[in-house]
Every structure is written in structure tokens, then in C-alpha cells.
Backbone bond lengths (Angstrom), bond angles and torsions (degrees), N, CA, C in turn:
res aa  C-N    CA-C-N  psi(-1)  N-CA   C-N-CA  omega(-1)  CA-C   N-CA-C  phi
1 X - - - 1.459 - - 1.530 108.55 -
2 X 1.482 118.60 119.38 1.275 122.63 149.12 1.080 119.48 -54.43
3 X 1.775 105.16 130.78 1.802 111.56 -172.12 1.409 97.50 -134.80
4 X 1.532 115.41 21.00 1.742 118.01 159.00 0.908 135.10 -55.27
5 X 1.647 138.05 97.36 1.729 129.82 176.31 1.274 102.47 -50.80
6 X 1.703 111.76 129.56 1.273 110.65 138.72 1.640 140.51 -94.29
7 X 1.343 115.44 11.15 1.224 128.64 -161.53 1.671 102.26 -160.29
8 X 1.835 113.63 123.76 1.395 100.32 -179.46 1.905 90.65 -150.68
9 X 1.530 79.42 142.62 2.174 80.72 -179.06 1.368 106.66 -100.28
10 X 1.245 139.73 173.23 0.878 153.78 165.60 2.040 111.16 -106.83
11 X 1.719 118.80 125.90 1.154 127.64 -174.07 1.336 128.23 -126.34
12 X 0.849 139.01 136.67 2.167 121.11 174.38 1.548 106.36 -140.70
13 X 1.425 132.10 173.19 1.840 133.54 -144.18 1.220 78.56 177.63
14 X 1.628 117.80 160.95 1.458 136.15 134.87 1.634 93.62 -138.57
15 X 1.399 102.49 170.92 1.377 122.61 -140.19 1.672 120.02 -144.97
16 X 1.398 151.14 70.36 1.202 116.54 -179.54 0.869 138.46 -125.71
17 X 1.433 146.87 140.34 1.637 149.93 -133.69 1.247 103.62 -167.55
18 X 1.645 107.27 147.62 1.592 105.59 171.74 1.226 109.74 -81.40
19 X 1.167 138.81 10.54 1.522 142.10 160.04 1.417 115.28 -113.31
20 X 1.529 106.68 126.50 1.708 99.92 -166.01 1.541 115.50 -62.61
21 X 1.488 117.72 -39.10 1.354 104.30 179.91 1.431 112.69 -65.29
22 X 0.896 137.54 -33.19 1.741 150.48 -175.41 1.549 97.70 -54.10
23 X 1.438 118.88 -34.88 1.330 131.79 -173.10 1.469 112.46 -89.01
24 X 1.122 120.87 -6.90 1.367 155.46 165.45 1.511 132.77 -58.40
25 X 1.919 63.82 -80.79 2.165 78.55 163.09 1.026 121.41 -73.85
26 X 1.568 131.60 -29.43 1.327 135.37 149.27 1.156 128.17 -16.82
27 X 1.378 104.12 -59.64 1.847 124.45 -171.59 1.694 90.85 -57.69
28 X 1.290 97.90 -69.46 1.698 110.13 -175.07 1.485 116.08 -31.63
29 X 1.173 110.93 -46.92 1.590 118.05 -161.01 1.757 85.16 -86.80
30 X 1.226 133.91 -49.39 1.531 135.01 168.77 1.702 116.55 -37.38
31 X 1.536 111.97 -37.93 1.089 121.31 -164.97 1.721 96.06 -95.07
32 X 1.401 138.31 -24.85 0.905 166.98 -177.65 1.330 117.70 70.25
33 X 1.171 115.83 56.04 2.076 131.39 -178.24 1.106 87.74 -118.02
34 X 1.635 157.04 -24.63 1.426 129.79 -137.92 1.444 113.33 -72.21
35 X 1.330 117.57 9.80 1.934 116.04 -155.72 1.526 82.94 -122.06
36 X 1.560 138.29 10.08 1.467 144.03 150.51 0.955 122.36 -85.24
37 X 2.126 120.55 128.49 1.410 107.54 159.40 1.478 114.15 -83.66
38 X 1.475 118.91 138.81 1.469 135.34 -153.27 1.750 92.71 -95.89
39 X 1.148 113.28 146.39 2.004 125.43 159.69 1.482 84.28 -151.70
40 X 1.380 80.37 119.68 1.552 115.12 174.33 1.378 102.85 -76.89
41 X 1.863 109.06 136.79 1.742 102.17 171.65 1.429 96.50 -127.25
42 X 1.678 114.65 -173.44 1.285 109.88 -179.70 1.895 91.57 -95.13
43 X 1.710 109.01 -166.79 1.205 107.09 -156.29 1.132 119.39 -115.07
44 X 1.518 105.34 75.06 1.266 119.51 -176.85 1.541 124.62 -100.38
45 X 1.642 132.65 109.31 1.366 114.29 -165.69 1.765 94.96 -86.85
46 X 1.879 96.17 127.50 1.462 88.99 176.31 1.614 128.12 -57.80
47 X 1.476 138.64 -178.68 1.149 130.27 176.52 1.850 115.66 -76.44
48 X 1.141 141.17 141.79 1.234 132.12 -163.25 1.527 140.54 25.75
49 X 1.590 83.40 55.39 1.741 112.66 -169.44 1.704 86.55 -107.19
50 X 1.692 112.48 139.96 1.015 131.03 -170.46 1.816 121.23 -104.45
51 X 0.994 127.73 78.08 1.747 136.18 166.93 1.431 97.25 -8.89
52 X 1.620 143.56 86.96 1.224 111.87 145.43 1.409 128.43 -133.16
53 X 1.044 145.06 -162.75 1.777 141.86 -134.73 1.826 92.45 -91.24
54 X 1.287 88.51 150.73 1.532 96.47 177.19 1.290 109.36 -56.60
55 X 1.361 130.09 -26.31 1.078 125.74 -129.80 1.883 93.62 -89.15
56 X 1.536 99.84 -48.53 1.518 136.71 -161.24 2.075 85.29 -71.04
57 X 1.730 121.89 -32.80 1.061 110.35 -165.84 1.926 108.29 -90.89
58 X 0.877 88.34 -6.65 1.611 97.43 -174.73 1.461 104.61 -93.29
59 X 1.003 118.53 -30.55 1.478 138.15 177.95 1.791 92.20 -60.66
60 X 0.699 120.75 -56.15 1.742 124.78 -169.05 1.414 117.11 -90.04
61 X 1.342 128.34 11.88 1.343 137.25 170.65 1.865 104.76 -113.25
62 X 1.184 100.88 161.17 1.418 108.06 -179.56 1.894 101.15 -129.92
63 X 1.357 120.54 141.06 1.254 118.36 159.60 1.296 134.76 -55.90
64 X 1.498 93.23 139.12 1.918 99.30 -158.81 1.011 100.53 81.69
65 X 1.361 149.39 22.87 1.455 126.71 153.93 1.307 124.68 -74.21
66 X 0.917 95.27 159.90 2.178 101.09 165.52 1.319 100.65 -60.15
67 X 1.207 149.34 142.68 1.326 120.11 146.78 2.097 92.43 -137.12
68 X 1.291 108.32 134.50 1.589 110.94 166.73 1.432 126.54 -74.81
69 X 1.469 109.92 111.77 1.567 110.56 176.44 1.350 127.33 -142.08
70 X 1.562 119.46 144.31 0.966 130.98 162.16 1.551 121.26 -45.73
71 X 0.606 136.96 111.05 1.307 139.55 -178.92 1.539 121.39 -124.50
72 X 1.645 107.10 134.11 1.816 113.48 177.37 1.511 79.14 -112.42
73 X 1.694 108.80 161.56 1.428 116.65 150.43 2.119 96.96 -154.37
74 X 1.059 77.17 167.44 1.562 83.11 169.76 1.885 99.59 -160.93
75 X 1.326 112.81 174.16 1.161 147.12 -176.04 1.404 141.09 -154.92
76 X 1.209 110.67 136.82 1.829 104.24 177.60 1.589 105.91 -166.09
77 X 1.380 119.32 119.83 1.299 120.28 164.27 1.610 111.33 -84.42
78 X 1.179 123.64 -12.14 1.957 108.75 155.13 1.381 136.68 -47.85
79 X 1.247 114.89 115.82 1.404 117.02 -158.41 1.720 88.17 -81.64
80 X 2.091 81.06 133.89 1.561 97.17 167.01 1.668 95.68 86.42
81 X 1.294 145.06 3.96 1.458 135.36 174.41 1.669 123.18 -86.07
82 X 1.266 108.55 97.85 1.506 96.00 175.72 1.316 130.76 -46.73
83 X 1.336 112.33 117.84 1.678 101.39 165.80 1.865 114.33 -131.61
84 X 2.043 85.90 170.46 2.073 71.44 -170.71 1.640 96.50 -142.24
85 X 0.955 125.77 160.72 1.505 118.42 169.72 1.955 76.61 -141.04
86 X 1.803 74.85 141.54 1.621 97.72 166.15 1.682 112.43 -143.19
87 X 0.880 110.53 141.26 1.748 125.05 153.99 1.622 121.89 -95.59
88 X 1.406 106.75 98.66 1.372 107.00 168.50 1.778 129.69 -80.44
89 X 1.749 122.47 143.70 1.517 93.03 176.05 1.423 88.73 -135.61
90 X 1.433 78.57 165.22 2.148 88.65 178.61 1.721 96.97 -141.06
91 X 1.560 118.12 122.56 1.131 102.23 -168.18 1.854 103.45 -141.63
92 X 1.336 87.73 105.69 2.188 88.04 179.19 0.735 133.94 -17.32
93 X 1.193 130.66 152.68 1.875 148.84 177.68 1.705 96.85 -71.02
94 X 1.308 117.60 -53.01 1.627 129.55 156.28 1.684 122.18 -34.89
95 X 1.274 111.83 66.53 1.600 92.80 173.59 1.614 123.71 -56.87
96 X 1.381 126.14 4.01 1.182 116.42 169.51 1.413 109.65 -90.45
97 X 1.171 115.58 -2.91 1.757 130.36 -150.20 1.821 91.67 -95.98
98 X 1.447 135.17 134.85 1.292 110.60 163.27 1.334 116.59 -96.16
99 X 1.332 128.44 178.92 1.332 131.01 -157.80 1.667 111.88 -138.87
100 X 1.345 127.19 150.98 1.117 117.51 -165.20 1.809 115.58 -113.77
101 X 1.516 108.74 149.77 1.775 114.08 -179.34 1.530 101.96 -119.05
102 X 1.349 113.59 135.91 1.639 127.06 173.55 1.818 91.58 -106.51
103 X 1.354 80.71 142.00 1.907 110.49 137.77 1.335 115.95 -91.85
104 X 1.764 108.13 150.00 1.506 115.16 -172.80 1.656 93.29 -141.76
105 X 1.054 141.84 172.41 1.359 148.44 179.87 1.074 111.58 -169.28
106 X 1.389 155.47 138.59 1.173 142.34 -152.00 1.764 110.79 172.75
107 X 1.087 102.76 142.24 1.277 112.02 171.80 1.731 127.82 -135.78
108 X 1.704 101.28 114.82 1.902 104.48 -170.20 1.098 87.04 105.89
109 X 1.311 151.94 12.79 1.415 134.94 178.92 1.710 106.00 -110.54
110 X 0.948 127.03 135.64 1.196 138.63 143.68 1.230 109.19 -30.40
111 X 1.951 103.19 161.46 1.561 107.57 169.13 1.530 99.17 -93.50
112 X 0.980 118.72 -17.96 1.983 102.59 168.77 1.097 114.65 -46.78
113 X 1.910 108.62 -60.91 1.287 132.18 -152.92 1.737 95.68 -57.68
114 X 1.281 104.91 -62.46 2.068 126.04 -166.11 1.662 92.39 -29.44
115 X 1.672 99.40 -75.58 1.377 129.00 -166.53 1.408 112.24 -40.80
116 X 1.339 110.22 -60.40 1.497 103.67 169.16 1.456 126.14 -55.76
117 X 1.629 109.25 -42.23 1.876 102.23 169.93 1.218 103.21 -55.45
118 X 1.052 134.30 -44.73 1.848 127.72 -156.42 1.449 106.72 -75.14
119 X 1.507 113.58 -24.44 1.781 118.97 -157.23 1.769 83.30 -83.12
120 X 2.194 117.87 -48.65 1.110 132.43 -159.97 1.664 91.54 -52.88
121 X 1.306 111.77 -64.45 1.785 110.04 -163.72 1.442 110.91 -58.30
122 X 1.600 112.27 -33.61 2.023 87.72 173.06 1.202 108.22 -77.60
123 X 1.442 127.65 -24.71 1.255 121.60 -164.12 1.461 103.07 -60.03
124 X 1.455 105.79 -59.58 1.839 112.23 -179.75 1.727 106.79 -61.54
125 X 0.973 121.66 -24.40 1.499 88.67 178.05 1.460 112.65 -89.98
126 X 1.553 118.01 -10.64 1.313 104.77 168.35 1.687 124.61 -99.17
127 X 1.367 100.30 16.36 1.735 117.95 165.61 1.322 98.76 -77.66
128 X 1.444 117.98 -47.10 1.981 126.43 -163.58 1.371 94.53 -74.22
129 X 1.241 155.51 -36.04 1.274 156.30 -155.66 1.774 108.23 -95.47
130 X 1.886 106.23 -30.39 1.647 92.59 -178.67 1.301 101.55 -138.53
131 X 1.395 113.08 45.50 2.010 125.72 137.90 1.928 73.58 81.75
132 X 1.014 135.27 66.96 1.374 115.68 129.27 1.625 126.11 -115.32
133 X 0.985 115.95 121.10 1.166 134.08 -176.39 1.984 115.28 -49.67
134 X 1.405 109.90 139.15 1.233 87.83 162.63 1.426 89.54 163.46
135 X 1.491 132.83 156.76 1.338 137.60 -167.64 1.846 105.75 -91.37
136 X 1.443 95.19 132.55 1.704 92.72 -170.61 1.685 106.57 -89.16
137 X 1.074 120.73 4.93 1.158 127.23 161.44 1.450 125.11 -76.01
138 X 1.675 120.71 -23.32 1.417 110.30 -171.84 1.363 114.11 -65.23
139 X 1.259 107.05 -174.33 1.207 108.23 151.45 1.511 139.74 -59.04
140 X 1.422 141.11 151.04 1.462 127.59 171.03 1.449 121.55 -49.92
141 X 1.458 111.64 -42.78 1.097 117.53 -175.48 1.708 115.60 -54.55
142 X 1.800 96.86 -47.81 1.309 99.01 176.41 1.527 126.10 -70.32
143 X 1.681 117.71 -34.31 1.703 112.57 161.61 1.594 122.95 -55.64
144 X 1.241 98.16 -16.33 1.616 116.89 -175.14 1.837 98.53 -49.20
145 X 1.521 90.17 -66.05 1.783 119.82 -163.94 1.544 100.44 -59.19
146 X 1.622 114.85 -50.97 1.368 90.13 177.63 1.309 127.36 -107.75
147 X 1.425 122.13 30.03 1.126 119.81 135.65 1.321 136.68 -84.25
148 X 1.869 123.01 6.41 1.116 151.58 169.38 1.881 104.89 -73.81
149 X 1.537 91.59 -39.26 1.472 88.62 -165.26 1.242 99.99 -121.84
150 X 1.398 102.10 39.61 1.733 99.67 154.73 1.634 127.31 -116.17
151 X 1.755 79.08 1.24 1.624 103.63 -169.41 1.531 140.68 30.61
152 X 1.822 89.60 36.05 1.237 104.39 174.12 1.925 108.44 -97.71
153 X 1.185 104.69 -36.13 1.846 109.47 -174.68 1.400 89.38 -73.43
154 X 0.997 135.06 153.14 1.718 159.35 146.61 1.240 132.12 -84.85
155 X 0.906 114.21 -31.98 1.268 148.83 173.45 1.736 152.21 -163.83
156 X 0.997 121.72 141.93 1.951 118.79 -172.31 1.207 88.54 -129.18
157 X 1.469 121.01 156.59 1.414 121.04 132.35 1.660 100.71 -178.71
158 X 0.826 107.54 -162.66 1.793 117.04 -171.54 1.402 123.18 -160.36
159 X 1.271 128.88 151.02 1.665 136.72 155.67 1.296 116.63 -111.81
160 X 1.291 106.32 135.99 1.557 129.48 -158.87 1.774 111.77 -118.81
161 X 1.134 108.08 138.43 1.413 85.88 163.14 1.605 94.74 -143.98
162 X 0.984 141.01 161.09 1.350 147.62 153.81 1.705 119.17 -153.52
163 X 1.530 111.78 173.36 1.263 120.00 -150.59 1.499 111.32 -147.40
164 X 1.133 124.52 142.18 1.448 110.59 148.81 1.679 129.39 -90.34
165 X 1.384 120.07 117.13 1.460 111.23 174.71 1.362 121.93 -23.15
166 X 1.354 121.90 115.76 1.403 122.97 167.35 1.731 127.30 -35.83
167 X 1.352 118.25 132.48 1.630 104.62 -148.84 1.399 124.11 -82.87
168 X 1.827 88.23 -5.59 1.531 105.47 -167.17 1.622 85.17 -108.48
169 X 1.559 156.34 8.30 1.093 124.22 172.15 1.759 108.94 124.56
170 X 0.635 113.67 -35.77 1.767 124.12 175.76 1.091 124.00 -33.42
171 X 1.091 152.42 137.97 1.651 149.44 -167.57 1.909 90.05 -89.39
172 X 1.180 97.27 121.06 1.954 115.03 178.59 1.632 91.69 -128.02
173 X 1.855 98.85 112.60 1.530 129.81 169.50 1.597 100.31 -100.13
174 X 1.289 98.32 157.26 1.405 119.62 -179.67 1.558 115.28 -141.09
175 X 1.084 136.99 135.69 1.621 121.18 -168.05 1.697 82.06 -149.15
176 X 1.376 105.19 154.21 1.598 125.22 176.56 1.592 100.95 -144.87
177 X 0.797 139.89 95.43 1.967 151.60 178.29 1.336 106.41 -89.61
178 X 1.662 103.93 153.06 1.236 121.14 -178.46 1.665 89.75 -132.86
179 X 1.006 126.74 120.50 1.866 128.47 -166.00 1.647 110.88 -112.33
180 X 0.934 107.71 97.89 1.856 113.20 -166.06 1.620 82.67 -83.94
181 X 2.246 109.44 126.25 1.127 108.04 157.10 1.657 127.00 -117.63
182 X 1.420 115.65 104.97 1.170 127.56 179.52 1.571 118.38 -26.24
């Protein structure tokens, strides 16, 4: 049996409850997956798997399904603590080629800041995998450019979610998903 996604959305929720999982399911039901059972995979974009809108991906799942996902989450009951979960993807000019998704978790970071580490780490590991050259020290901005003009990446981008800790004490979840649809 083929168990290849061809179609996966990208989602994000925050969440808050004086019980952390409650703050959880929150996020979930915010992000609108919570009526899915989740199996976490690592972050691999399959080969001629298709980016499309949450909207179109939710549409094609049924509750109680299995569904496979990438998943960021984070948490913090400190009032006033930034936090962010992101999913980054980087996905070839090669649709036979597969392409890679990071988790990011973070705390004090912006959703610029998150988004770009998470977009930076798939991007670089799927530069190291199809011979593009480029110094892993620069800046993002600058691996950005020449992996633009190597016209092998197709695309980067990311979903972010972040939060401020609830001020009175509350457990504040954050989730950013990558939703593989069978």
C-alpha cells in the first residue's frame, strides 16, 4: 500500500486554559484540526505533494481520522512570556525531487523572527541534499537570494503562531501544523 501524501495544508491556533492540555485542545480546535487523531512524522515533503489552502484541506478529511502531521507546539503558564511554534517548508523546482519541513519553538521571538528560522532550516537542508551551494553562516536573507537564483528551491515559506503568556497565570499553547492529506 501506497501511504504517499499528495496534498498537505498548512494551520496555526493558540489556546488558553488553566490546564495545559485543555490549552492544547484549544489551540487545536483554534487551529481547526482538533476533531483529528494526529501521528506525528518527521519532515519530509513527499515528492509531487501539492501546498493547498486549509480550507480545500479540511474539506477532504473526515473526523476521527488518522491524519499525519508535522506539528510545532509550545507552552507557557508565565504571565506576559512570548512564545511561538512554527513549521517551516522548502519545496523543489523538481516535483519528483522531495522537499523538506522544520519545527521551530521559541521563546521572545517574534513571528517574523520564528518563521524565518523554521522556513531557513528546511530551506538549508534541502539546499544540502540538491548540490546548491552557499555559506551556512550568512545571513537568511542572503541564502534566501541564492537559492532564488539557483532555481532549484520553488518555494519557502512558513506558519507561525505565537502568543503572549496569559497575565493572570493560565497555561497559553501555540501549535503551527503541517496536515499530510492522503
Amino acid at each position: 500500500m501506497n501511504m504517499v501524501p499528495r496534498k498537505m495544508f498548512l494551520t496555526k491556533g493558540v489556546g488558553k486554559h488553566k490546564e495545559k492540555l485543555t490549552s492544547f485542545e484549544l489551540a487545536l480546535r483554534n487551529a481547526g484540526i482538533a476533531h483529528f487523531n494526529f501521528v506525528s512524522i518527521s519532515s519530509i515533503f513527499p515528492p509531487k505533494c501539492k501546498l493547498i489552502t486549509k480550507k480545500e484541506g479540511l474539506s477532504l478529511l473526515s473526523p476521527g481520522q488518522i491524519v499525519f502531521t508535522v506539528l510545532s507546539r509550545n507552552s507557557t503558564n508565565e504571565p506576559h512570556r512570548l512564545i511561538t511554534a512554527s513549521v517551516g517548508v522548502a519545496i523543489p523546482k523538481d516535483k519528483e525531487q522531495y522537499g523538506y519541513l522544520s519545527e521551530h519553538e521559541g521563546f521572545g521571538e517574534t513571528d517574523d523572527r520564528a518563521g524565518d528560522y523554521a522556513e531557513d532550516l528546511a530551506a538549508t537542508m534541502l539546499a544540502t541534499i540538491i548540490g546548491v551551494e552557499f555559506d551556512p553562516d550568512s545571513s537568511y536573507d542572503t541564502k534566501k537570494e541564492v537559492w532564488k537564483m539557483s532555481g532549484e528551491i520553488v518555494k519557502t515559506t512558513n506558519i507561525t503562531q505565537s502568543a503572549i503568556g496569559d497575565k493572570n497565570g493560565l497555561w497559553t499553547t501555540v501549535v503551527s501544523a503541517a496536515v499530510f492529506v492522503m
